[in-house]
N, C-alpha and C positions, 0 to 999 in steps of 0.2 A: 473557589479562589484559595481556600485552605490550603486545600487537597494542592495545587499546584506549587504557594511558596512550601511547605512541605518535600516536596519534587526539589522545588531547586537547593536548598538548603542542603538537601543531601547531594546533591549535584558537587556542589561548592565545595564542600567538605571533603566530596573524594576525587576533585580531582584540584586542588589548592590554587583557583586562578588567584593572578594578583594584577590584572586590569578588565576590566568590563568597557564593553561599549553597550550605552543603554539609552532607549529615550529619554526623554522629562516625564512623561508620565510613570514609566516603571520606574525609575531611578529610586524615588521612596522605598518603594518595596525591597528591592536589591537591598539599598544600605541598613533597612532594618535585619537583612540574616544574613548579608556578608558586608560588617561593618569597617573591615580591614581592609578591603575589594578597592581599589582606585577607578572612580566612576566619569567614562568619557561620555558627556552627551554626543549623541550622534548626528542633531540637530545644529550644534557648535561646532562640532567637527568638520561638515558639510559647509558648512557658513565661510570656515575660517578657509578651509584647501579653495570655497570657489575665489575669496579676496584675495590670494597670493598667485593663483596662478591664471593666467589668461587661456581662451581659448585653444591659442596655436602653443602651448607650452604647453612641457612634460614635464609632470615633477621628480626631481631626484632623490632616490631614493638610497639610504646607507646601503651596503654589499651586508650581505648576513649568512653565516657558515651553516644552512640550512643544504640539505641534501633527500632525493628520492624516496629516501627510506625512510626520514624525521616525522616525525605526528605532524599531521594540518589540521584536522578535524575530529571533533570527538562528538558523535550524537547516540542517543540513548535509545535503544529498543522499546517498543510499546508496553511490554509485558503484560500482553494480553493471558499468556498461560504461567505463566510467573514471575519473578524480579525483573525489573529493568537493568537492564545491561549495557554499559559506556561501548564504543563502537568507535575500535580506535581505527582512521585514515590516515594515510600518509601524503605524503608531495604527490608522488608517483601515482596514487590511486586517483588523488583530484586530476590529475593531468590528463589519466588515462579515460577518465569518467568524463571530461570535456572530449574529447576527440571523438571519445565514441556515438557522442549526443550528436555533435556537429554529422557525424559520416550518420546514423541513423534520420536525425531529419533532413540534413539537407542532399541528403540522394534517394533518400525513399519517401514513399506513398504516391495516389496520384495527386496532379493538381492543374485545375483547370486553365485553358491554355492564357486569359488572362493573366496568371499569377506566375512570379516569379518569387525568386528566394528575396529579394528584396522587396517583397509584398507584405514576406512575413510578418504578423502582427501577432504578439503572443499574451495572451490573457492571462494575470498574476493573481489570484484569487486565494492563492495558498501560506500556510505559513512557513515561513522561512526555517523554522527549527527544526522542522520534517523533510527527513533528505531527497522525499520526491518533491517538496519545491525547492528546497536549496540546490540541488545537482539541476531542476529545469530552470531555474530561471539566475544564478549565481553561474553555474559554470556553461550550462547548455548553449542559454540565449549569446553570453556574453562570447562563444565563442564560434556561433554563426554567425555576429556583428547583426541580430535581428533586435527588433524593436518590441521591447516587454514593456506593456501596460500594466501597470502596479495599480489594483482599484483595494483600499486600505480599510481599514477597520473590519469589523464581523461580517460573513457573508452575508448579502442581501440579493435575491435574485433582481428586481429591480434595479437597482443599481451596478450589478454586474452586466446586464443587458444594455443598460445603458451608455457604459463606459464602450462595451465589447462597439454599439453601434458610431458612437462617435469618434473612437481613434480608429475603427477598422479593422479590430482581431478578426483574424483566422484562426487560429487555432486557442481554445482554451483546454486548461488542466484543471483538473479538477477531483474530488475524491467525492465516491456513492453518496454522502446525503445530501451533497449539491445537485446534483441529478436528481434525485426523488426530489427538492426541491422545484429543481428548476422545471420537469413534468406539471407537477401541484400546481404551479402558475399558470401556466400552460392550458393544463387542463381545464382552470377556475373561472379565470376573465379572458385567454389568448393574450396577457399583453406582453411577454417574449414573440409569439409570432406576429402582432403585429408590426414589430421594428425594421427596417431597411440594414439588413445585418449581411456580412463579408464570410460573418463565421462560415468556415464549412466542417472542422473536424474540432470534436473533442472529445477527452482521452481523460479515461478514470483510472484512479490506480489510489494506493493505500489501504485496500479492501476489495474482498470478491464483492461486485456488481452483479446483483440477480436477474435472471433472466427476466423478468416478468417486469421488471424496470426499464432494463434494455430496450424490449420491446413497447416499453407505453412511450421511451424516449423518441424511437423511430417516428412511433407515428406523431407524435407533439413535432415533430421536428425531421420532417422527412426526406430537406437539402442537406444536414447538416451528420456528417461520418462521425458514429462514436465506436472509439480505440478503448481495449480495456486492458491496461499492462498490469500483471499482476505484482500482488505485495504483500505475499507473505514474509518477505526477507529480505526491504531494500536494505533494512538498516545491519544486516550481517555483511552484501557486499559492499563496498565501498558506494560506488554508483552508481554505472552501469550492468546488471545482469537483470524483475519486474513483477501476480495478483497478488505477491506478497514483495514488500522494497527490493527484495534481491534479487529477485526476477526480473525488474526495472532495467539494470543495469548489465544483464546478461541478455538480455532478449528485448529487440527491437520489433515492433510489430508495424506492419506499414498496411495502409488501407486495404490494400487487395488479399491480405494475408488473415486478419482478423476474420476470422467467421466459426459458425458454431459448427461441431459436427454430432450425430445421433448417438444415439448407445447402440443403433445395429450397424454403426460404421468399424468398432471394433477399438479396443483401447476405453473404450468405456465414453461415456457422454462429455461434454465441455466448451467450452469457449478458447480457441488458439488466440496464444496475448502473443507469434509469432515466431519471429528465427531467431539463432543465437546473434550476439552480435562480432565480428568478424575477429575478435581478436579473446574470444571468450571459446574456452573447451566445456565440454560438456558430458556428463554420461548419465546414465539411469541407472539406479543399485537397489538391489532388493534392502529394504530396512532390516529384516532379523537375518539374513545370512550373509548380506555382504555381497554377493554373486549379478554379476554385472548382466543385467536385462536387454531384451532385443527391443527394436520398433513395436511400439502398439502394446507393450507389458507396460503395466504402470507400478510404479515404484520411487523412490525420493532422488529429488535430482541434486548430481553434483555440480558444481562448476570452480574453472579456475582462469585466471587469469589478470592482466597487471590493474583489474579494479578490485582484484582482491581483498578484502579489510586486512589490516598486520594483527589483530586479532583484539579480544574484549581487555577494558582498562583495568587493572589490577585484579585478575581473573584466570589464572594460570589454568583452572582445572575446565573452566567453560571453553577455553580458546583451545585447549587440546581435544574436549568433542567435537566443536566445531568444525578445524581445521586437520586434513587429516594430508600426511606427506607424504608425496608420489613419489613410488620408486625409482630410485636413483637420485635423486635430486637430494644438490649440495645445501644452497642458501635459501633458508628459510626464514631471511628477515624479514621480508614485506610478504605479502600473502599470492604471490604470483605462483609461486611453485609449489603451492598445496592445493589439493582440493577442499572447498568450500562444505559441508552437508547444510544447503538451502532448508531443510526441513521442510520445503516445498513436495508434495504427493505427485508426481506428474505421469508424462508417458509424450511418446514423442511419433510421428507419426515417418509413413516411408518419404516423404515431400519435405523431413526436418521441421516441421511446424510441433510446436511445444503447446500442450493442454495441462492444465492447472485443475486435479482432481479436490483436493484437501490440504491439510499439514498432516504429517505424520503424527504428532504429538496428540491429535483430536483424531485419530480415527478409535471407532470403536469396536472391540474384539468382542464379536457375540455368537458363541458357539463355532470357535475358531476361522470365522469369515470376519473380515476387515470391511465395518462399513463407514463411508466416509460424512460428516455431516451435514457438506454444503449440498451435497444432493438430495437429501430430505428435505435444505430448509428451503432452496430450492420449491422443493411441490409444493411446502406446505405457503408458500410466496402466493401461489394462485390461487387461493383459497378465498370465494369472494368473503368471507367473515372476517377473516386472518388480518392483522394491520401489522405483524412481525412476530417472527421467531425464533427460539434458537433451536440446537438440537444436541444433546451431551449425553456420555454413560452413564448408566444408573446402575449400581452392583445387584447383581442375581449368583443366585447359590447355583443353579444349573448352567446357564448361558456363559457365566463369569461377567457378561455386561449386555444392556439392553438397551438400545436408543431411547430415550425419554424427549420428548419436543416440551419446550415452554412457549406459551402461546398469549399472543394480546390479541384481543377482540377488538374488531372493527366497533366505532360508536354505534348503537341499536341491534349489536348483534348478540345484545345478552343470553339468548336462546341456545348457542354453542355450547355443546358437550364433548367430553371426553372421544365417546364410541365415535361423532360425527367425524372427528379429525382422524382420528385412526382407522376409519373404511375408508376415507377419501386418499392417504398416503397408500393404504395396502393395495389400491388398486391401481397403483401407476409403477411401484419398487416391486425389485424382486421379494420369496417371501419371508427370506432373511434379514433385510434391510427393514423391514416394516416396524415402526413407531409401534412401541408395547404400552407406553404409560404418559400421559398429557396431563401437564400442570398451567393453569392459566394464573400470568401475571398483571402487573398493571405496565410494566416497560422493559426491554431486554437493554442491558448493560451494554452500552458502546463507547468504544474511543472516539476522538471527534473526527478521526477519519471514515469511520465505522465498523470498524472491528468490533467483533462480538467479543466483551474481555470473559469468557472461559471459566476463568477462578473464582468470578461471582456469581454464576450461577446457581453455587450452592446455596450460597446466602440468600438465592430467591427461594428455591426449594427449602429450605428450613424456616424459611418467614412463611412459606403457602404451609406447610404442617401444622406450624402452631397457629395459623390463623386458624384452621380447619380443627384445631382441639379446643379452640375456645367458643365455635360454634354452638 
């Protein structure tokens, strides 16, 4: 809780709100680090607009000199590999990020001849401050006129089951350690699958989803389609492009489209989080030269279009790596006419279906081959001892850098060593990719979407040395 008013304190600071809309419960906290802040409860809010207006009335609203181009929204990147970063949206970007939610759910995937668009029942499980639930259930639902169930306080699978069976969702959203939760039930007592439940599809995103969860999902749950859009970068585009935020909002993935393909299909192994979405360009650029890649090469994807972000909050030198301007083009206020760098690893196939190798920032260069990490952590996923990993560079005087895994051990699996873990990857990776040095911890560092946060891994690694010197 520190750690978070810390977060917003500095929030506050850099970007000078002077109205908050807050519960009663946080409001304390608010006005202890921003005591200048004018505090709207949300709960009076709601109270007061339901006693003044009646059902069949529309309340009127002042005219306001707000335009396309003007900031709407400002949310903060995870900073999983370094500082958080304000992510400024505009009009134009929310607007475009509605439309595009509308035309990707309610024309794509299948759905059973029972259901109709107004069957839709959409599970709210997520927090609002994270732009994969703000843009699904603020712009997305409200602008198929679909029915979101809000089930409130901390997840509880339990209780998410039970909300999902009594108002009837179809479809839930959700990020990886709701899944590896909702599995865990599953697995423990069955009592998700004993419920009379409508669900048929749910859809991860906020973090790469490991195979070996996917699949323990399926079988826990074998009526039930799970979508995995990616999100390494929603919070760079506005909305719309999804295994990292930005790719959310660029790439729609619909039921028949999601599927995995091999490493001897070409383009290298992965999961399709789908197509672009129709009003979103795209290309594939090599990272160190710039040189614009064919089908099935994989390389960092660009994209552009009108969910573009207008660029980071008071960050001139980030927003110009970020956003880079297409030739010819005049107006570069809103972020429509530049290309994006997603920082997304991708590769895109001859059908247009987009695979989510890595981030560019985390691959690591050992003996000038580029290896990426999710597919290590990947293997080292099925490892029956293994309960989580990560996998990051370790500097080498010959290699220049060497994959290192950190590893937590399943409970009673004290007997795991070093050599066990590193024959078990070296025999699934090519023999460049192979795991040279294993450090075991007691927990890998995650966001609460599950992002592995990267920059403290070191701080595991120097706590496991000097454990190891005071042995």
């Amino acid at each position: 809780m520190e750690m978070e008013l810390h977060l917003a304190a500095g929030y506050c600071a850099a970007t000078g709100p002077f109205l908050a809309l807050v519960t009663g419960e946080l409001a304390p906290k608010l006005r202890s680090i921003a005591p200048d802040v004018k505090l709207v409860l949300v709960e009076q809010l709601l109270a007061d607009v339901a006693a003044e207006v009646d059902d069949d009335e529309t309340l009127d609203l002042p005219a306001a000199n707000i335009g396309r181009d003007d900031a709407a929204l400002l949310f903060y990147s995870s900073g999983t590999t370094g500082r958080s970063k304000g992510v400024v949206s505009t009009h134009g970007n929310a607007i475009a990020m509605a439309a595009s939610l509308e035309r990707a759910w309610g024309g794509g995937g299948e759905k059973p001849q029972q259901y109709d668009d107004h069957d839709e029942a959409y599970g709210c499980v997520l927090p609002m401050f994270h732009m994969f639930g703000f843009s699904s259930f603020v712009m997305g639902t409200a602008a198929l006129g679909a029915t979101a169930v809000v089930v409130p306080g901390r997840f509880s699978v339990e209780k998410t089951m039970a909300a999902v069976e009594e108002y009837g969702v179809t479809r839930l959203l959700v990020v990886p350690p709701m899944v590896v939760k909702m599995v865990a039930a599953a697995a423990g007592d069955g009592e998700p699958s004993r419920r009379r439940l409508r669900l048929r599809q749910v859809v991860s995103s906020g973090a790469p989803l490991q195979r070996e969860h996917m699949a323990r999902f399926r079988s826990c749950f074998p009526a039930v389609n799970l979508g995995q859009h990616n999100d390494n970068g929603i919070d760079k585009v506005e909305m719309p492009p999804s295994s990292t935020d930005m790719t959310f909002v660029a790439v729609a993935a619909t039921t028949t489209e999601v599927k995995e393909r091999s490493t001897a299909g070409g383009g290298g192994g992965g999961v399709s989080i789908g197509r672009l979405m129709p009003d979103v360009e795209a290309k594939i650029v090599d990272p160190d030269s710039g040189e614009l890649l064919p089908p099935r090469r994989t390389g960092e994807l660009w994209v552009r279009g009108p969910s573009t972000m207008r660029g980071y909050l008071n960050n001139e030198e980030a927003t110009a790596l970020a956003l880079v301007a297409a030739a010819g083009s005049v107006s570069v206020s809103g972020g429509g006419e530049r290309w994006l760098r997603t920082g997304d690893l991708c590769y895109v196939d001859s059908p247009g279906l987009v695979y989510v190798v890595d981030r560019v920032k985390e691959l690591i260069k050992c003996n000038a081959y580029q290896v990426a990490p999710a597919e290590l952590e990947d293997v080292l996923a099925t490892h029956p001892d293994i309960h989580d990993a990560a996998v990051a560079p370790y500097p080498d005087k010959e290699a220049g850098e060497i994959p290192m895994a950190y590893v937590v051990k399943k409970q009673g699996s004290g007997h795991l060593q070093e050599d066990e873990v590193i024959s078990f990857v070296q025999n699934k990776v090519a023999p460049y990719k192979k795991i040279r040095k294993v450090v075991f911890v007691d927990s890998i560092p995650r966001s609460p979407s599950g992002k592995i946060l990267r920059r403290q891994l070191k701080n595991l690694l120097q706590g496991s040395i000097l454990h190891r010197s005071r042995m």
